[in-house]
C-alpha positions as CSV (number, residue, x, y, z in Angstrom):
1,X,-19.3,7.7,14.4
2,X,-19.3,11.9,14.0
3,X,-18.4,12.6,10.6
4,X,-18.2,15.7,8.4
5,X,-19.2,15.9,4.5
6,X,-17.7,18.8,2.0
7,X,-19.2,18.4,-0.8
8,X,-23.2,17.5,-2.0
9,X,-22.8,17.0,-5.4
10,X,-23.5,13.3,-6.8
11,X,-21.0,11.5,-4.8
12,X,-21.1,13.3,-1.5
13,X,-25.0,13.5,-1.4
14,X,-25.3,10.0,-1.3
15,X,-23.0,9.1,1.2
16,X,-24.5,11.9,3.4
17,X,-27.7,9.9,3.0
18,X,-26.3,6.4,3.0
19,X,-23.9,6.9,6.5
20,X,-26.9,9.5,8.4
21,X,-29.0,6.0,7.4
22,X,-26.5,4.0,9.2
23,X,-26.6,5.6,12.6
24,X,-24.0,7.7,12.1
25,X,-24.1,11.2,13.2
26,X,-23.3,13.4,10.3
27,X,-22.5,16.9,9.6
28,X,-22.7,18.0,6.0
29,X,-21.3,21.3,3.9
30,X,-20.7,23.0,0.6
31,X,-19.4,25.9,-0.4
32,X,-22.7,28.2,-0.8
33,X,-23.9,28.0,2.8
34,X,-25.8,25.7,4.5
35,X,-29.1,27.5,3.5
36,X,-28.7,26.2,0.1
37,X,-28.4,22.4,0.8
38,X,-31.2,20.6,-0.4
39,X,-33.6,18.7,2.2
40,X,-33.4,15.4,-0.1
41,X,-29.6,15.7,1.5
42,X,-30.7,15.7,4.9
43,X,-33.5,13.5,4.4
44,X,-31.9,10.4,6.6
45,X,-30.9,12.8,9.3
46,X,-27.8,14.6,8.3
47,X,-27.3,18.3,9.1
48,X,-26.5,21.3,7.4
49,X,-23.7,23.2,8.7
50,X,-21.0,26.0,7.4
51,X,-17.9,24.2,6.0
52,X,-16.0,24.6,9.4
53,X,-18.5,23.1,11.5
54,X,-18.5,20.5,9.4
55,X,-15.2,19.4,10.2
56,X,-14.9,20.1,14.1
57,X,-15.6,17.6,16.6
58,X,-15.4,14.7,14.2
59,X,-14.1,11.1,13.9
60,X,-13.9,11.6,10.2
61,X,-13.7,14.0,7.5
62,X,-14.7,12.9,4.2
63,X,-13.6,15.3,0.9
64,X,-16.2,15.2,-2.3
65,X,-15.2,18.6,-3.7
66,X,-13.6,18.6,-7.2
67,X,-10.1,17.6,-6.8
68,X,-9.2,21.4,-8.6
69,X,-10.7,23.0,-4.9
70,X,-8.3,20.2,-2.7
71,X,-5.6,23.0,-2.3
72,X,-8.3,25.9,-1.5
73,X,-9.7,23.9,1.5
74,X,-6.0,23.1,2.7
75,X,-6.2,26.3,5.2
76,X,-9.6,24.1,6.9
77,X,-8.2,20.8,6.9
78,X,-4.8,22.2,9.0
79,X,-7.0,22.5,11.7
80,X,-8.7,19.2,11.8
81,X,-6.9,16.9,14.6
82,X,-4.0,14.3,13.3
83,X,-6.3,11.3,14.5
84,X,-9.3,12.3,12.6
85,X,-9.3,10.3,9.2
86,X,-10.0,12.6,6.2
87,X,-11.0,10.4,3.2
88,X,-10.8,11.8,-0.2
89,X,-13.0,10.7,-3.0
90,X,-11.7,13.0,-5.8
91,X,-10.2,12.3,-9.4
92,X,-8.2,14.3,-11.6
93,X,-9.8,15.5,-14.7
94,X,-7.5,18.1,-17.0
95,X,-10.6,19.3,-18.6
96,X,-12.3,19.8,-15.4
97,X,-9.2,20.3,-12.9
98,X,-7.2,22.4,-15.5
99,X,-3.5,21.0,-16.1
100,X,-1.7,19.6,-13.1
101,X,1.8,19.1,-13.7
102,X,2.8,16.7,-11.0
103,X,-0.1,14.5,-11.6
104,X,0.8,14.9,-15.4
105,X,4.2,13.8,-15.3
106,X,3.1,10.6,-13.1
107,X,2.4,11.6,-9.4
108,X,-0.3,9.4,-8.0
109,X,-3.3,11.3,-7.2
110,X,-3.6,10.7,-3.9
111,X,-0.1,11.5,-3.0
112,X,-0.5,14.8,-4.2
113,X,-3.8,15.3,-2.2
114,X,-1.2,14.6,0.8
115,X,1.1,17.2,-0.5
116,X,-1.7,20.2,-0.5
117,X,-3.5,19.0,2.3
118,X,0.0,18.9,4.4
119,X,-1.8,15.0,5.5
120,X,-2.5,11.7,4.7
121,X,-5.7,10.6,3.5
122,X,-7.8,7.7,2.6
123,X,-8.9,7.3,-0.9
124,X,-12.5,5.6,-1.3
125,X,-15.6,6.0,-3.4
126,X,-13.2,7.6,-5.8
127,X,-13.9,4.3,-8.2
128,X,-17.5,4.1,-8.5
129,X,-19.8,6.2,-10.7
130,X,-22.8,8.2,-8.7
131,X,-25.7,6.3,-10.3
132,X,-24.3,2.9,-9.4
133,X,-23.4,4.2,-5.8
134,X,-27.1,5.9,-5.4
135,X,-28.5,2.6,-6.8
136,X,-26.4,-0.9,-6.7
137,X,-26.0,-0.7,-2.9
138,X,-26.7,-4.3,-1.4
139,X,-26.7,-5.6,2.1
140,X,-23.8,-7.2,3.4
141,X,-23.0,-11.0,2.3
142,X,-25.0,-10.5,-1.0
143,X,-23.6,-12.2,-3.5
144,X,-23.6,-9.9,-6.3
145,X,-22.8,-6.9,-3.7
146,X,-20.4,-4.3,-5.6
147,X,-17.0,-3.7,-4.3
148,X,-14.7,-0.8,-4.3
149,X,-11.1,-0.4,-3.6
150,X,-9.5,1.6,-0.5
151,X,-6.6,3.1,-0.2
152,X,-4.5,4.3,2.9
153,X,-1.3,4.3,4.8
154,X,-2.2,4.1,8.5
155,X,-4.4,1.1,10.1
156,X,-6.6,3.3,11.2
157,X,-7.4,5.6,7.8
158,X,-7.4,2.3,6.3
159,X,-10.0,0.7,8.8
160,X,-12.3,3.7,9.4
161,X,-12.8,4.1,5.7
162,X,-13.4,0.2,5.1
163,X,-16.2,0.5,7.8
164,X,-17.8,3.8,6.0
165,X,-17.8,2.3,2.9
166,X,-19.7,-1.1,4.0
167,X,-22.0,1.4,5.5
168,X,-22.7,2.3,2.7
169,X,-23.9,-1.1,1.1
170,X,-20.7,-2.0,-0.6
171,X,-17.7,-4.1,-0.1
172,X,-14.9,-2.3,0.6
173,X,-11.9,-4.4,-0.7
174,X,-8.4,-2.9,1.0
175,X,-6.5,-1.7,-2.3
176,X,-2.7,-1.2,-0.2
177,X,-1.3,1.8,0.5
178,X,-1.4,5.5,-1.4
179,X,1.8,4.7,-3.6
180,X,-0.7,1.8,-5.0
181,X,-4.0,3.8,-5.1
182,X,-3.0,4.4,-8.9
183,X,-5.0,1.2,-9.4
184,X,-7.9,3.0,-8.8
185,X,-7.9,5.9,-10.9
186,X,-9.9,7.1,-13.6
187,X,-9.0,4.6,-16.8
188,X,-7.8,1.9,-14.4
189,X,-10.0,-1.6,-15.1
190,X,-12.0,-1.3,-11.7
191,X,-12.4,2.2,-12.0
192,X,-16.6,2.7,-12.8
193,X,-16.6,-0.4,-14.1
194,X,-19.0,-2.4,-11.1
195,X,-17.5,-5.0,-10.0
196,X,-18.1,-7.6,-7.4
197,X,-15.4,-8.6,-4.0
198,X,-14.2,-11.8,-6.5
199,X,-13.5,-9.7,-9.7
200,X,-11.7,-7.1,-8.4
201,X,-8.2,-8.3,-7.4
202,X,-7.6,-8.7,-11.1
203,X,-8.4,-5.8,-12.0
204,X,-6.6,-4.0,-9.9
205,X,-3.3,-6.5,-10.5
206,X,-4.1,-5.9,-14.4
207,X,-3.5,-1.4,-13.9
208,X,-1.3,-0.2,-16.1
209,X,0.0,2.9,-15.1
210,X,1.3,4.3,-18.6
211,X,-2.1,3.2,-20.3
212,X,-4.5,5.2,-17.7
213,X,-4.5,9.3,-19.2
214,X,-5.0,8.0,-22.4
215,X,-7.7,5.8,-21.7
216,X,-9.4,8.2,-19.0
217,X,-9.0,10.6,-22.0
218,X,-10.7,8.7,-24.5
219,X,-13.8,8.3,-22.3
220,X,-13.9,11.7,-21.9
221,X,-14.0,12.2,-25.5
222,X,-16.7,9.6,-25.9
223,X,-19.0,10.9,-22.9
224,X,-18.6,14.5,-25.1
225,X,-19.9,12.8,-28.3
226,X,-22.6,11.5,-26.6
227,X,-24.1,14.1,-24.2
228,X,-22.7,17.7,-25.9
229,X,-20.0,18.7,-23.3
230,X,-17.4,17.3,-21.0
231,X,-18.6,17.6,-17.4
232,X,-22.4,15.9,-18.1
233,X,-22.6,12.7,-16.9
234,X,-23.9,10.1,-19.6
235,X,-27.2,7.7,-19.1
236,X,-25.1,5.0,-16.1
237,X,-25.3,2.3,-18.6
238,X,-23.7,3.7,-21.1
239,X,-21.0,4.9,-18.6
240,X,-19.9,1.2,-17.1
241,X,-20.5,0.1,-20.9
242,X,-17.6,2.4,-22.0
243,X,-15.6,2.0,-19.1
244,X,-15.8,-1.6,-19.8
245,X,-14.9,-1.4,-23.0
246,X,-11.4,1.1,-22.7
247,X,-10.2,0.5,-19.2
248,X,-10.8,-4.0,-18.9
């Protein structure tokens, strides 16, 4: 499969390495240039291209950028053909993100990704921290594999993104359609919490959506204790500790 990649930070880089692994033929950008990716990126095979080559000529498109730079990559995504999938891995942090009052007042995430990309979208790798997705991969059939939910609204977004997602040694577990992908967002039980193909049905029935700001907010608030600031990642046992602990 051709695929492009915006966005090599934690989550994008390893997918990058994971899918050019797989066979797949993968295109990958940022926002500096493609000069500045570095070659521990494109160490499976992927390629370093400007952001709009990285979406031409592909089967899929997949979005790790903040979810505060969705809207500024809109204008690039108009052009990208109506059967290409775009998957979006994003999640909305206030600190990070600044205030987003749709999302705020109860818009699910990934419907208002839709909305400022003028598309739909799959939602995937959105639920699973970067040192468990660098690390916990297993081959398929393990039986302690991890699983993560998917989200779409077409067969296709929905199957394409299932596919990428085993291809990148995890289960991928079809979470329904946008409307639902609520499930999966940040203070939502499965969200960073590492769990396997069996455990995470219930967590997913068990969402509350009233309960998830607060307890996305309270992690935040931990994970600044901890490390100093709010954007540092904390040591990855720590984080699936504390996310066991507020969202399960």
């Amino acid at each position: 499969m051709k695929i492009g990649i915006l966005g090599v930070g934690n989550i994008g880089k390893t997918v990058t390495q994971r899918l050019s692994a797989a066979g797949h033929d993968v295109k990958v950008a940022n926002s500096r240039g493609p000069q500045t990716i570095d070659a521990d990126v494109l160490s499976t095979g992927a390629r370093a291209v400007t952001a709009a080559e990285a979406v031409q000529d592909v089967d899929a498109v997949i979005l790790s950028i903040p979810l505060n730079r969705i809207a500024r990559i809109a204008p690039l995504i108009a052009d990208v053909p109506a059967d290409t999938v775009v998957i979006d891995t994003s999640n909305y942090y206030p600190a990070r993100d600044n205030r987003i009052e749709a999302i705020d007042a109860g818009q699910v995430e990934s419907l208002w990704v839709t909305e400022q990309l003028g598309r739909p979208v799959a939602k995937a790798w959105n639920a699973i921290g970067s040192h468990s997705l660098a690390t916990r991969d297993k081959p398929a059939g393990s039986p302690d594999r991890m699983a993560i939910p998917v989200a779409a609204d077409t067969d296709r977004d929905r199957r394409v993104a299932m596919t990428l997602v085993e291809d990148t040694g995890l289960d991928a577990f079809d979470a329904g359609t946008l409307a639902d992908s609520w499930r999966q967002q940040p203070g939502a039980p499965c969200y960073c919490t590492d769990l396997t193909r069996e455990e995470l049905p219930g967590a997913l029935a068990a969402a509350q959506a009233g309960r998830l700001p607060a307890r996305r907010d309270l992690a935040v608030a931990a994970i600044q204790e901890r490390v100093g600031d709010g954007t540092t990642n904390p040591d990855a046992e720590y984080g699936v500790r504390l996310s066991r602990a507020l969202y399960m």
